[in-house]
Structures are given as C-alpha cells and as structure tokens.
C-alpha positions as a printed NumPy array, in Angstrom:
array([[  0.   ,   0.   ,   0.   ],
       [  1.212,   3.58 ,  -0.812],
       [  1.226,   6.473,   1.314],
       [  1.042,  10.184,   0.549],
       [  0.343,  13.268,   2.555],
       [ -2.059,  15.883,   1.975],
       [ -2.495,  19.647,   2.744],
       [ -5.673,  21.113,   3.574],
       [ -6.323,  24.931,   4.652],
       [ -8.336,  24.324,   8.212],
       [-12.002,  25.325,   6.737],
       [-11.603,  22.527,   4.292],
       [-10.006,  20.304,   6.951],
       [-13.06 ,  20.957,   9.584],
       [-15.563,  20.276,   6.77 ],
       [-14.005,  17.174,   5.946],
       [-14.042,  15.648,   9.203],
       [-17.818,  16.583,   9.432],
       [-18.164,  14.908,   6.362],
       [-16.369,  11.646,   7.743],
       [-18.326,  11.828,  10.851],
       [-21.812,  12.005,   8.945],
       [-20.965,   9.09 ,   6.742],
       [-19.424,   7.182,   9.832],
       [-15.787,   6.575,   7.989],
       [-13.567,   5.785,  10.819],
       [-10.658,   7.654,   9.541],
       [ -9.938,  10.144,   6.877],
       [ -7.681,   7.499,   4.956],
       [-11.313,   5.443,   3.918],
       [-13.406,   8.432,   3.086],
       [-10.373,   9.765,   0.287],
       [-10.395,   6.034,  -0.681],
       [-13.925,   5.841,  -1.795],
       [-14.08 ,   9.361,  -2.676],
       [-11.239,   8.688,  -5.179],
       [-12.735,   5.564,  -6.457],
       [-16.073,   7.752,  -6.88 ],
       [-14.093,  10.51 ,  -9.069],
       [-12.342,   7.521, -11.16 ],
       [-15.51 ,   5.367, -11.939],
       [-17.199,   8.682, -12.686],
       [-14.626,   9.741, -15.502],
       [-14.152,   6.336, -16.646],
       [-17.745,   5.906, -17.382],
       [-17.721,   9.249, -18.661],
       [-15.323,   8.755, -21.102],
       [-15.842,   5.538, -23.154],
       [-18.309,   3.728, -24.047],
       [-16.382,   0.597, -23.906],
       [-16.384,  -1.943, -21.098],
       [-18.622,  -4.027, -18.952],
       [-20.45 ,  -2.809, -16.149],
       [-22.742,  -3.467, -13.282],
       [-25.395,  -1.341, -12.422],
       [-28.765,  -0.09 ,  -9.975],
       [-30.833,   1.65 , -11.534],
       [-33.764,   2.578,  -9.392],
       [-36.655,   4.486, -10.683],
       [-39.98 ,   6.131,  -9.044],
       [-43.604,   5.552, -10.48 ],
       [-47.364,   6.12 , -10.741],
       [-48.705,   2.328, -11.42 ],
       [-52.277,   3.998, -12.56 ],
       [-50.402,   5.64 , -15.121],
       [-51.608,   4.142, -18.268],
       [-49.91 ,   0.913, -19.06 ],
       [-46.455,   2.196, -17.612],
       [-46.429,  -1.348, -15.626],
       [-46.829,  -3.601, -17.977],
       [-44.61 ,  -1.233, -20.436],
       [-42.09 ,  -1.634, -18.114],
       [-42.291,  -5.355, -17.752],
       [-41.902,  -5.504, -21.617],
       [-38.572,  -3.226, -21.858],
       [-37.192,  -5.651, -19.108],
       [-38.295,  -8.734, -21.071],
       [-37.016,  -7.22 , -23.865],
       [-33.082,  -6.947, -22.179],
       [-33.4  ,  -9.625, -20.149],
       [-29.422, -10.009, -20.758],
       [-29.008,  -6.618, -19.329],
       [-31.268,  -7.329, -16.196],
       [-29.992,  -9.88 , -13.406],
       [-33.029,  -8.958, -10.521],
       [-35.523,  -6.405,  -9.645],
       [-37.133,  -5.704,  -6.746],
       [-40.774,  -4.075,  -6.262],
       [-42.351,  -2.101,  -3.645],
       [-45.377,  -0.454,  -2.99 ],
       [-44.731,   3.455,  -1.477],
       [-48.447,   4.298,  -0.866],
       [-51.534,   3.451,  -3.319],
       [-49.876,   5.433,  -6.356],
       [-46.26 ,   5.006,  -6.251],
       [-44.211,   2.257,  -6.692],
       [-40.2  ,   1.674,  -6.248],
       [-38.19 ,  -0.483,  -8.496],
       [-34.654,  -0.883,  -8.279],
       [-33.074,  -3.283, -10.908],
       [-29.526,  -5.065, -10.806],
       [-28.165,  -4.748, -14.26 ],
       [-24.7  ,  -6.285, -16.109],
       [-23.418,  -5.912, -19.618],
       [-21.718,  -3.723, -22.008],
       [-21.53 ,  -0.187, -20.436],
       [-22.77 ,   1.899, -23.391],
       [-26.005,  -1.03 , -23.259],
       [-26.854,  -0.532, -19.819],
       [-26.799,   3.26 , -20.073],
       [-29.125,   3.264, -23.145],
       [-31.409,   0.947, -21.312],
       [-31.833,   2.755, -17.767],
       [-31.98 ,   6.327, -19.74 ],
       [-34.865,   4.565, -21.744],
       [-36.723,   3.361, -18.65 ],
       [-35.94 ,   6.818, -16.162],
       [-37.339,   8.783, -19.526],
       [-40.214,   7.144, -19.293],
       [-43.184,   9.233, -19.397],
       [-44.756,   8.406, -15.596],
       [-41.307,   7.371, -14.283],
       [-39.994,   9.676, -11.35 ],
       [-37.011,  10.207,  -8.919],
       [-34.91 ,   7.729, -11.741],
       [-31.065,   7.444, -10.944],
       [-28.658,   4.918, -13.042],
       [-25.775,   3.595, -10.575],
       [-22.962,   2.216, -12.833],
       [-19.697,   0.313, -11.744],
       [-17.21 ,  -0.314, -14.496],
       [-15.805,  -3.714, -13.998],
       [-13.56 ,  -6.138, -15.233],
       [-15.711,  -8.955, -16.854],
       [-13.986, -12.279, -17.644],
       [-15.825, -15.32 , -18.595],
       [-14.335, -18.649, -17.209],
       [-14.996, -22.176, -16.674],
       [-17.105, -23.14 , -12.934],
       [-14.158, -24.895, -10.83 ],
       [-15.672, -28.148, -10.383],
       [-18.167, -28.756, -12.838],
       [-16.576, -27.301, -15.854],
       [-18.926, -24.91 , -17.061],
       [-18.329, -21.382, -18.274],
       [-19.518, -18.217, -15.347],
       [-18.619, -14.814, -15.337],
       [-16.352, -13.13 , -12.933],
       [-17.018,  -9.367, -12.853],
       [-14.317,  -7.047, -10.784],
       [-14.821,  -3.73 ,  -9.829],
       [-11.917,  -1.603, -11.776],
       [-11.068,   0.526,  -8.852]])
C-alpha cells in the first residue's frame, strides 16, 4: 500500500471531518479512498463507451399511469441479458419503487436505464454504474463457463 500526505487549509479540513463523521468513515484514509474511487468510476464511465459494467438503476412511479407497468415489464423482457433482478415495492396506493440489478456492455446498460428513467410516468430515476472487469471462465468443479465481474477501482 502507498502512502502520501495531503495539505488542507483548516475550513476545508473541519468540513471534511464533518463529512467523515456524517458518513461514519472511521478515519480520513477510507473516506479519500472511496471518494477517489467515486471521481475515477465517474470519468471512466464518462469517457468511453467501452467496457462491462454493473449497475442499480432505481426508478420512481405512478402504477395507474396508463400501461407504464406492464410497459415496463416488456422493456425488461425485452433486455433480459441486461437485467440480473428487480425488486418491487409499494410506497403508498400510487407510487411504486423499483430498483433493478443490471450487467453488460456499459454503453447497453446506459441506453437501457436512460430509456426506462425517460419514461413518461417514471420519477425520482437514478442509473448507478460500476465499471468492472468482466472475464468469462470455466465453474471450478463442474466445468462450465460463469462470469467473474471485478470492480476496476
């Protein structure tokens, strides 16, 4: 593991350390850890559209709204080698909460949570992405062929 040492004026250091405490980091050394891994996913994902990924997206919505549901259902159907799992609640007797686990090619799992989160009736949507390392390999014991899928940072 490398070290380095940082400088911060002491309104920037006090803010920090709120920051830490509010997330409940035990030290400062963890909090620049994931905020550097934040920055790094964030330009890599940016930048190409190359890559594998894993991904939440998570999306708001009125289930009255006209056919939205079963729309939805359909688009998921429709990638279901995009979409690993989804879960479904009920928020009161309009809204409803999905949050989907996705995997693939990054540029194909951005075009299909934009699709859903535009949406007309879908609300609150947010598209989590993880660029990872995706290797396909044989199982260890029975011989057949899985996926591994590491996080790049």
């Amino acid at each position: 593991m490398e070290r380095f040492t940082i400088s911060l004026d002491d309104d920037l250091a006090q803010q920090f350390d709120a920051y830490i405490h509010a997330m409940g980091y035990s030290n400062r050394s963890e909090a620049v850890r994931d905020l550097i891994r934040f920055r790094l996913e964030n330009e890599r994902i940016k930048s190409t559209d190359g890559g594998h990924c894993v991904a939440a997206l998570s999306y708001v919505y009125n289930h009255h709204e006209s056919e939205l549901a079963a729309h939805l259902t359909r688009v998921q159907h429709d990638h279901h080698d995009l979409a690993l799992s989804t879960m479904h609640t009920h928020l009161d007797h309009d809204n409803c909460l999905e949050v989907t686990l996705l995997h693939g090619p990054i540029n194909e799992v951005r075009q299909f949570g934009n699709a859903v989160i535009a949406e007309r009736g879908v609300r609150h949507g947010n598209l989590h992405v993880i660029p990872v390392e995706h290797e396909e390999t044989a199982h260890h014991d029975s011989g057949r062929a899985h996926v591994h899928a590491r996080p790049l940072t």
